[in-house]
C-alpha positions as CSV (number, residue, x, y, z in Angstrom):
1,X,10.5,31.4,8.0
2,X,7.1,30.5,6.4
3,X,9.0,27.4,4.4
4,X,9.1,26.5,8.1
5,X,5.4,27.4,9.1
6,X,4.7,25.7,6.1
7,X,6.8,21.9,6.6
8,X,5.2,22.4,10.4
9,X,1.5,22.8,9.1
10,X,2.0,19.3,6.6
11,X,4.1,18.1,9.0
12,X,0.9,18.6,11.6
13,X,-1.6,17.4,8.9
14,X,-0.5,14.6,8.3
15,X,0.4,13.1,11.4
16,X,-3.3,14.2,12.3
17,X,-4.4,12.0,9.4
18,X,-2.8,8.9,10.5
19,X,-3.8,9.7,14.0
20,X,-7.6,9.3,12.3
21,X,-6.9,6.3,10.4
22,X,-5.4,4.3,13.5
23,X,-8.8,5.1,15.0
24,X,-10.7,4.0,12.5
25,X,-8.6,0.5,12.5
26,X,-8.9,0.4,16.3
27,X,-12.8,1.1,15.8
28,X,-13.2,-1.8,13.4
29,X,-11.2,-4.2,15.6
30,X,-13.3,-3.4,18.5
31,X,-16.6,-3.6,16.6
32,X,-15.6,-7.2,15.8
33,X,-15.0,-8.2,19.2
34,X,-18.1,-6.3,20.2
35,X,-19.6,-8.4,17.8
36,X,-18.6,-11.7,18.2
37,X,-19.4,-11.6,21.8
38,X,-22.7,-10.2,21.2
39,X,-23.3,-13.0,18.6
40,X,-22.9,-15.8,21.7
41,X,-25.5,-15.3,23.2
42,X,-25.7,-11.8,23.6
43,X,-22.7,-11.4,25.5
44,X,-21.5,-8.4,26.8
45,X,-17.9,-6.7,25.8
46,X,-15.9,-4.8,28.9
47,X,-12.3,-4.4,28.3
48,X,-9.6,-3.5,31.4
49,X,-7.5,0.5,30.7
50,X,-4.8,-1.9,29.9
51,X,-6.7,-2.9,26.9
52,X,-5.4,-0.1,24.3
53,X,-2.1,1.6,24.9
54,X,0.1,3.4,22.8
55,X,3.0,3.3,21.7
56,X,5.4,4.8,19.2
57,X,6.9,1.6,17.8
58,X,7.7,2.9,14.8
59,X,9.5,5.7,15.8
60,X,8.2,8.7,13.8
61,X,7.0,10.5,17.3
62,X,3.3,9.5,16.1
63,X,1.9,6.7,19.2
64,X,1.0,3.7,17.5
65,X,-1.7,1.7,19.2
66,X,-1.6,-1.8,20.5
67,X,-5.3,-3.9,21.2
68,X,-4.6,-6.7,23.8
69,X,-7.4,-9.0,24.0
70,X,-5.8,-10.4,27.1
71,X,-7.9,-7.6,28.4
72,X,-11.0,-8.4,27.1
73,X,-13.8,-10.0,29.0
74,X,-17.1,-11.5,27.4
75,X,-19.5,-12.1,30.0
76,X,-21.1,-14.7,28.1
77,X,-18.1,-17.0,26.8
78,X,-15.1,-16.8,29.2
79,X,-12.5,-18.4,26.0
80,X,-13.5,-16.2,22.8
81,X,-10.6,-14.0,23.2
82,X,-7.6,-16.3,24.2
83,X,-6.3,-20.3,24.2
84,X,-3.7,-21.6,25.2
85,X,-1.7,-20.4,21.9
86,X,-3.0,-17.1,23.7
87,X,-4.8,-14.4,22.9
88,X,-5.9,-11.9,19.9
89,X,-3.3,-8.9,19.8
90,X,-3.3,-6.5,17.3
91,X,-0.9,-3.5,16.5
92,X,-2.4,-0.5,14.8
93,X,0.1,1.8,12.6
94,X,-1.6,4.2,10.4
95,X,-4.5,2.3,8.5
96,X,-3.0,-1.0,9.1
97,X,-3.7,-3.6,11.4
98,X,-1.2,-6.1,12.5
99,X,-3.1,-9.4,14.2
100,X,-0.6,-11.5,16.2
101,X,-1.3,-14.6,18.7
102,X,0.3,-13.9,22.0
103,X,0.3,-15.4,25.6
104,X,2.3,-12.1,26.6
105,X,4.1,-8.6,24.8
106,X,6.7,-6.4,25.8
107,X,8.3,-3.5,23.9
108,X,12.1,-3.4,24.5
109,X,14.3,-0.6,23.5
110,X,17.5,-1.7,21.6
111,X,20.2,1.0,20.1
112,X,17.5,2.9,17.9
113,X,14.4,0.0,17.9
114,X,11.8,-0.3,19.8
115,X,11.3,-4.1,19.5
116,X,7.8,-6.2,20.3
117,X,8.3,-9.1,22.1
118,X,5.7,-11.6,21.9
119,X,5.9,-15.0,24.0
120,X,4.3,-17.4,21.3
121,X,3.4,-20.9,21.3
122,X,6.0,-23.8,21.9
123,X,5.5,-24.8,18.2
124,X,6.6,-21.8,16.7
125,X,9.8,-23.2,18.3
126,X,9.9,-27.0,17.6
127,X,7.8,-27.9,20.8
128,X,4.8,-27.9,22.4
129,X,2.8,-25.2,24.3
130,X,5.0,-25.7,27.3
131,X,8.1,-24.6,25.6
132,X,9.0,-21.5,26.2
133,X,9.5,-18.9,22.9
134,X,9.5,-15.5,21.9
135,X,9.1,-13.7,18.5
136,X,10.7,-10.0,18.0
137,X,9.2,-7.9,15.6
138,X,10.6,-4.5,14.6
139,X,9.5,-2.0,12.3
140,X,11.4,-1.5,9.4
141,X,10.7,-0.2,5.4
142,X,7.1,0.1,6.0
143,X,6.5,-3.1,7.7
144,X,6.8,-5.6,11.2
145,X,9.8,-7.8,10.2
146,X,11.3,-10.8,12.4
147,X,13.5,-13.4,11.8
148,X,10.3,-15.6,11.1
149,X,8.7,-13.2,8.7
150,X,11.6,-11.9,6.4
């Protein structure tokens, strides 16, 4: 009984700890942005509640968090987030940050994945910007892995 107090109390501790590092990532990313609108001329950061949501997408039970700058608005520079290659998106697991370029995400469940589907820019697959293309990434061995990334 107390071996299993004891796995549940380091079990507890450290998902607490990577719960506290994925905020401090998440604070730094959104410091940037705060900054670099505030750096043209003193622009103003507001972000939508669709901004930050988590996710477990690595499937240890622990929500992993997911910055869409889609939903960031600079009131003094309506383009400093997005393009048309799309817009900042960065995935938070642990202390690590993840920075992407997406026009769009979705996280699909396949067998045992969870899978984050990005639609990317035409030239990631031998076109331009009005071809459509997606990029899967799934977590595996400590790391976002896709066919493009191996």
């Amino acid at each position: 009984m107390n071996r299993i107090i004891g796995a549940l109390i380091v079990g507890i501790g450290m998902a607490t700890a990577t719960m506290a590092a994925a905020e401090t990532a998440e604070r730094k990313v959104m410091e940037q942005a705060r900054k670099d609108c505030s750096s043209f001329e003193n622009g103003v950061l507001t972000t939508t509640r669709k901004a930050i949501p988590k996710i477990d997408l690595t499937g240890d039970g622990v929500p992993d968090t997911i910055i869409d700058a889609h939903e960031f608005r600079c009131s003094s520079a309506a383009s400093m987030y997005c393009g048309t290659g799309g817009c900042s998106l960065w995935v938070i697991v642990g202390d690590k940050s993840y920075a992407y370029l997406a026009k769009g995400w979705k996280v699909a469940e396949w067998a045992d994945l969870k899978v984050l589907l990005l639609e990317v820019h035409g030239s990631e697959c031998g076109g331009t910007n009005l071809r459509k293309c997606v990029r899967a990434e799934v977590w595996s061995e400590g790391g976002f892995y896709s066919v493009s990334n191996p």
